[in-house]
N, C-alpha and C positions, 0 to 999 in steps of 0.2 A: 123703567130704566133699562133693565133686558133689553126691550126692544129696541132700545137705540144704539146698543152695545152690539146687536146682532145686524142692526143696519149700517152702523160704523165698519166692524167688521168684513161686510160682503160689499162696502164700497172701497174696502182696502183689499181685498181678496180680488176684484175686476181690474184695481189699477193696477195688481204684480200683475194678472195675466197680461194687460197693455203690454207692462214692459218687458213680459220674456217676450209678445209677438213682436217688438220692436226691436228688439236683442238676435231675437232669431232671424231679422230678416238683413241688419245689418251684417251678421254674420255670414249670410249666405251670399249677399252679393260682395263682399270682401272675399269669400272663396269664388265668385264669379270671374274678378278680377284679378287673383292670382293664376287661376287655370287661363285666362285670358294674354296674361303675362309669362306665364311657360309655354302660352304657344309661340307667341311673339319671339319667344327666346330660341324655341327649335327651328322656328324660319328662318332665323339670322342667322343661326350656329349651320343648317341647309346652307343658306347662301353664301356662305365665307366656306364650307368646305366645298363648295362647288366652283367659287374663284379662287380658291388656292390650286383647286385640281386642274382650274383650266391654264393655271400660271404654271404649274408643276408641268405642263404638256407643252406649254409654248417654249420655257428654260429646255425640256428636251429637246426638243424642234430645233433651236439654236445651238445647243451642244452638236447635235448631229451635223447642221452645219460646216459649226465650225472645224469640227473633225476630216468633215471631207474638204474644207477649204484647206487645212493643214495637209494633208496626206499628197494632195497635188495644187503643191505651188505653183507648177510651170499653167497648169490654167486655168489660175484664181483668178488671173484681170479677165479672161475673156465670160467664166462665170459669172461675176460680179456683172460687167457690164450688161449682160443679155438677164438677171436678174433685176438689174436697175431698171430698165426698159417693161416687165414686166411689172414690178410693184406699182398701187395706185398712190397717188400724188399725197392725200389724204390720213394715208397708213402710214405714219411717221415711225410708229414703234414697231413693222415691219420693218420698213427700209434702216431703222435703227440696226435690228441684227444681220439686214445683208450688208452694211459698209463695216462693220466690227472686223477687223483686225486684231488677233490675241497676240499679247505677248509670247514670246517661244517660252517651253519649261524651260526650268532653272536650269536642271541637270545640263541640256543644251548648253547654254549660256556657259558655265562652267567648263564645259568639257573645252569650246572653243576658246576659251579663256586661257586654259591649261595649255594648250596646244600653242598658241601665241607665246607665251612665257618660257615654251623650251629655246635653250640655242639652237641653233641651227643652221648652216649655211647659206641654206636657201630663200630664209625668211629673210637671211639681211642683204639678199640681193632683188626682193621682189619692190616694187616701188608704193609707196603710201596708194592707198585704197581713196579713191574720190567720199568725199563728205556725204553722208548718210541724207537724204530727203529728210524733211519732217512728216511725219503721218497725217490724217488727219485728228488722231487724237493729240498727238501734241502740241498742233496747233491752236484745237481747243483749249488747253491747259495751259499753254501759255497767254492766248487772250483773254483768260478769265483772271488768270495772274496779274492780268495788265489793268485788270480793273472795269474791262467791259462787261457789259449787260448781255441775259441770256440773247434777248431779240437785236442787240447790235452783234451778236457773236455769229448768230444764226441766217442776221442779213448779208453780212459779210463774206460768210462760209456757202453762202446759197443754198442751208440745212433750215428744216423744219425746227423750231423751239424747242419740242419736246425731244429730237434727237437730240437736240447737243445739251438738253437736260441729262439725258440717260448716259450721255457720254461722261459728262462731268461726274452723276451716279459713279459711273464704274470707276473712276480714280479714289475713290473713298475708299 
């Protein structure tokens, strides 16, 4: 009877080792797969701080632009146009920031606003001011208002899709 208590025994003694070697082996490729999946996570977290950095340099590039498109208005059209000439056909979201026209700052707007609103004699002798062009941002905003599609907007306007995407962007 011993003996079979003792062979009972070391056939229950062989099947715990089965299952710690099966326990330990589940466990290590569950750690295989987590170390698999933090690297997974550092290349993406790489990749997203490497296109933020290259969107953070293109926003500068555009600021600067527009800086010097503002500081000399008298020759923003001749810039533009030999800039236009130069961008490829393709590069939509270049040629997006070289037709951008920014609004003036407030402060502007205000001060000339100011300056209209005093009396003065000379203001009520100057003659009304011809009607302001429409840009082509408001163009866009008004065709989109009307209910057109990005690609009828974009047929119309003789602009790439994705500019007059990025246009409409910028009014949000």
């Amino acid at each position: 009877m011993t003996a079979f208590w003792i062979a009972a025994l070391f056939v229950l003694q062989l099947g715990g080792f089965y299952m710690i070697a099966l326990l330990y082996l589940r466990m290590s490729r569950l750690d295989k797969t987590e170390k698999k999946q933090q690297q997974l996570m550092k290349e993406m977290e790489d990749s997203l701080a490497l296109y933020i950095t290259e969107v953070k340099e293109e926003n500068d590039r555009l600021i600067e632009q527009l800086t010097k498109i503002q500081k000399n208005p008298r020759n923003n059209e001749s810039k533009v146009e030999a800039k236009k000439s130069s961008v490829p056909q393709d590069d939509e979201v270049a040629a997006a920031s070289v037709y951008f026209n920014p609004k003036p700052p407030t402060s502007k707007v205000l001060d000339s606003y100011r300056s209209q609103q005093q009396p003065n004699e000379t203001s009520a002798a100057k003659t009304r001011p011809e009607p302001k062009q429409e840009t082509e941002f408001e163009t866009v905003y008004r065709l989109h208002d009307e209910g057109l599609t990005l690609n009828e907007i974009a047929s119309q306007l003789k602009k790439g899709k994705t500019e007059v995407e990025l246009i409409l962007k910028f009014k949000r």
